[in-house]
Structures are given as C-alpha cells and as structure tokens.
N, C-alpha and C positions, 0 to 999 in steps of 0.2 A: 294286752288283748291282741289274741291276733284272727287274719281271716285276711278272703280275697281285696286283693284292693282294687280302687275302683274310682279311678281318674275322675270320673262325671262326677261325683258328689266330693273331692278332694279341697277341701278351702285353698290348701295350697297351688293348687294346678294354676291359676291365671300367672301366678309368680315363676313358677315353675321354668325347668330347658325343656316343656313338652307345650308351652304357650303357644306357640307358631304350626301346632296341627290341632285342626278341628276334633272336638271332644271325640265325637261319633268313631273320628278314625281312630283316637289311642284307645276308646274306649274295645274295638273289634283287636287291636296289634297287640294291646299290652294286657286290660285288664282281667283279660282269663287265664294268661300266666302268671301275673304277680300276686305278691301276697303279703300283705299289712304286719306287720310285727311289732309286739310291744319290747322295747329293753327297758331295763333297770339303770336308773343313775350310776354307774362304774360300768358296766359292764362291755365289753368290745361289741362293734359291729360287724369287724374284720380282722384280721392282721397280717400285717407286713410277710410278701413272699410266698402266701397261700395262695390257693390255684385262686383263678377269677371266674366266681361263677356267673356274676352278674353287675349291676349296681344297684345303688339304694340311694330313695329318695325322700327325705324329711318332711314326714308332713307337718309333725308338729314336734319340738323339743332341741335340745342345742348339743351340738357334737363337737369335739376334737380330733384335729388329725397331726398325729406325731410321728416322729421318726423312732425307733428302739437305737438307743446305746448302751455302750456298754455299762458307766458310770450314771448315768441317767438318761429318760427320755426327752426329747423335744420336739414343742409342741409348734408343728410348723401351717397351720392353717383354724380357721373358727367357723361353725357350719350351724343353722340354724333352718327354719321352716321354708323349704321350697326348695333347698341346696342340694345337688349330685354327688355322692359318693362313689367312688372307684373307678372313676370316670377313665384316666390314664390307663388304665389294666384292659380296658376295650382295644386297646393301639398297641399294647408292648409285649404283647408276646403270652398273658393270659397271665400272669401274677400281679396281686397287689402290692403296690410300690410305697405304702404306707401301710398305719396301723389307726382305727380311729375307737372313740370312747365317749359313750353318751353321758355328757356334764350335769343332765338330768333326766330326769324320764323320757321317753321320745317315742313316737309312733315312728314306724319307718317304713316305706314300701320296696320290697326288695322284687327287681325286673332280670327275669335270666335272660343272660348274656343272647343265646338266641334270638328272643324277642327284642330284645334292645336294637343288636345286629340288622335285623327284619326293618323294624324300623326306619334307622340313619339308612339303610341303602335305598329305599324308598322314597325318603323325602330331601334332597336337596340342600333345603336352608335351614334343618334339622342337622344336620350332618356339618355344613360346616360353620355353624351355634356351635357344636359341640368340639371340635378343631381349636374354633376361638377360644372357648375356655379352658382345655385343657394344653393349651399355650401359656395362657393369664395365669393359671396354677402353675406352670414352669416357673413365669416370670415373679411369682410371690416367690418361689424356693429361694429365687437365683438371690430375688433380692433381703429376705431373710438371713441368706450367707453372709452378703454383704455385710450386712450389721451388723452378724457379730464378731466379722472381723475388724472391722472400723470403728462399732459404737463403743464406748462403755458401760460400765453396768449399768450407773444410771441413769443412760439415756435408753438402755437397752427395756429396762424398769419401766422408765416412761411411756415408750412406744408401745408396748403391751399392756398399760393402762387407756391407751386410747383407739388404740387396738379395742379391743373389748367396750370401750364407749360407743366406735362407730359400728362394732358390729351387732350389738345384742341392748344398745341403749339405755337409759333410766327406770328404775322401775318408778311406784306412784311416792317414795323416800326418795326419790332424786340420786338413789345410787346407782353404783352399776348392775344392769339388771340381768349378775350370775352371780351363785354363790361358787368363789373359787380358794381354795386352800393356800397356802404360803408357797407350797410343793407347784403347784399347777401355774400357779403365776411367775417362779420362776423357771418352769418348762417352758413357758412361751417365751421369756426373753434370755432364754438360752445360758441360766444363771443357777448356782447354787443357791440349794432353800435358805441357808444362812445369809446368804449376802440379798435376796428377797426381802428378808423379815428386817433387818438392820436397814438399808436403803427405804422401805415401807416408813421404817419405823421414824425414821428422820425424816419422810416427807409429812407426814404427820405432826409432830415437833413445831414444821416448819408453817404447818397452815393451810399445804395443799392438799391434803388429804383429811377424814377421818373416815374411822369404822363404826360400823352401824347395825347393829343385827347380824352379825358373820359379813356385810358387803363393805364394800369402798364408795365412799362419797366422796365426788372431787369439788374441793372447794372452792377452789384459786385455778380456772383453767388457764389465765396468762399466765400465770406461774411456772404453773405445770411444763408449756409449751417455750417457756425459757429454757428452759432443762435441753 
C-alpha cells in the first residue's frame, strides 16, 4: 500500500532517529514530502551506486543490506521497524553505498534527500544522532571484514545465527523470528550455500539446532556460544 506518510500516527516514530524532534515539527519538515511504500518480500529497496534520492524509514517489516559481488552477495547489516536506510549516501557524495532487500513484506517511508537535509541542519542533536550512527555502520562494516578474515566458517555460521536472534528475536515457536533460506544465511556469514547447509546440518545432528516450519530453533545456546 502506498500514500503520504505521516510521522504523528507512525507506531514506529518513538523508536525512530526522528525521537529527539517534537512530532509537530517532523510532522511540518518531513511529512508533506514523504511518502509510505509498500514492497514485496524480495524485492529491493535500492541498490548499490544509484544516485541518492533520499532515505527510508521501516515502519514496519524486516530488510537486508548487502554488498553485490561478483561470485555472490553479502549480507552486511539486518534492519527491522524504526531502522534508517541510506543514511551514509546523505554524507558521500549522493550515491548508495549498499544494496538492500525486504526479507518480508515491509511498509517503508521514503524522505527526499532535501527534506531530510532541511531537517539535520536545523536541529543539532538530530544531526549529530545521525553522525553517530552512520559511524556505528562503518564500524559494523569494519568489523564484519574482520570476521571473515579471522573467523571460520563455523564460527562465521554461528555469529549469523545470533546475529539474527539479537536482531529480530523469537517468534511464539521459540525460533528465530525470520524465515531465511540456506542462500541468505550463508550471505550473512560470508559463506557458500553448500558449506551453510552441511555446517547447519551438523549443528543439528549435534542438538543445537533444529528446524521448524522453514525456521531455526536454537536449542543448546551454551553450545551454540562454544562454537
């Protein structure tokens, strides 16, 4: 579905990087230029390199944000209800510096770059919120490299299974609460779908896992957090 969006009635706003200005004022700055968009489970929000026309804000539904290669993609960040997209591309020169993918349905509010702009030079502690986090996104990059240069697969496996527990939680199965493919799980830990499914398949075996309905239940998190 889509149509104006409209900060004052947004569930997600108190969670929001718009918390710290009063409704009244995002509601005059932003919500006569933005506008609500419904995507489809696969479908992009953006991609890597395109001009920037703005950002987008989650109000409700769960996204990926990956890198394109050449061999495969990876999946270097997890974004859910109340999260910023394309935040970096406001600072670098007006391209998106990722490519991101709704994991399921998702509303999203998209703010042109102007109004956004308008915004941050207006409000202070607005502006550097926004500094702060898209530093903390450098610093997830940095440290995502890190990993797969140092981890192994299966710890690489691991940390993307918990990964995904601290970001999107349990659902009322007590699994993890996204439905993600063998392909997507090993995009996040920077691994082929084959060595995914075979490492999956042996934590399984082993007791710390099982599957449930297409999800992951973790059964053994001491276990797990040996690994």
């Amino acid at each position: 579905m889509n149509g104006y969006g409209d900060c004052l009635t947004c569930k997600s706003f108190p969670k929001s990087a718009f918390s710290c200005i009063e409704k009244e004022t995002i509601g005059r700055a932003v919500t006569s230029s933005s506008i609500s968009i419904g995507f489809k489970k696969g479908q992009d929000v953006y991609l890597e390199n395109n001009p920037s026309k703005g950002v987008y804000c989650i109000q409700t539904g769960k996204v990926k944000v990956y890198k394109k290669c050449l061999e495969r993609n990876i999946t270097v960040g997890l974004t859910s209800n109340s999260d910023l997209l394309g935040l970096s591309s406001m600072f670098n020169g007006g391209v998106y510096t990722n490519s991101t993918k709704c994991l399921e349905d998702s509303q999203i509010c998209f703010i042109p770059k102007k109004a956004f702009m308008n915004l941050l030079n207006s409000n202070q502690q607005m502006m550097m919120d926004m500094l702060k986090q898209s530093c903390l996104e450098n610093e997830k990059l940095s440290n995502f490299l890190r990993d797969l240069k140092c981890k192994n697969t299966l710890s690489r496996i691991v940390c993307a299974l918990l990964h995904i527990n601290e970001k999107y939680g349990l659902d009322e199965n007590k699994c993890l609460n996204i439905t993600l493919t063998r392909k997507e799980i090993s995009e996040l830990a920077g691994t082929t779908t084959e060595s995914a499914i075979r490492i999956l398949n042996d934590l399984k075996k082993e007791k710390v896992i099982v599957f449930f309905n297409n999800r992951i239940r973790i059964q053994d998190m001491n276990k797990l957090l040996r690994y």
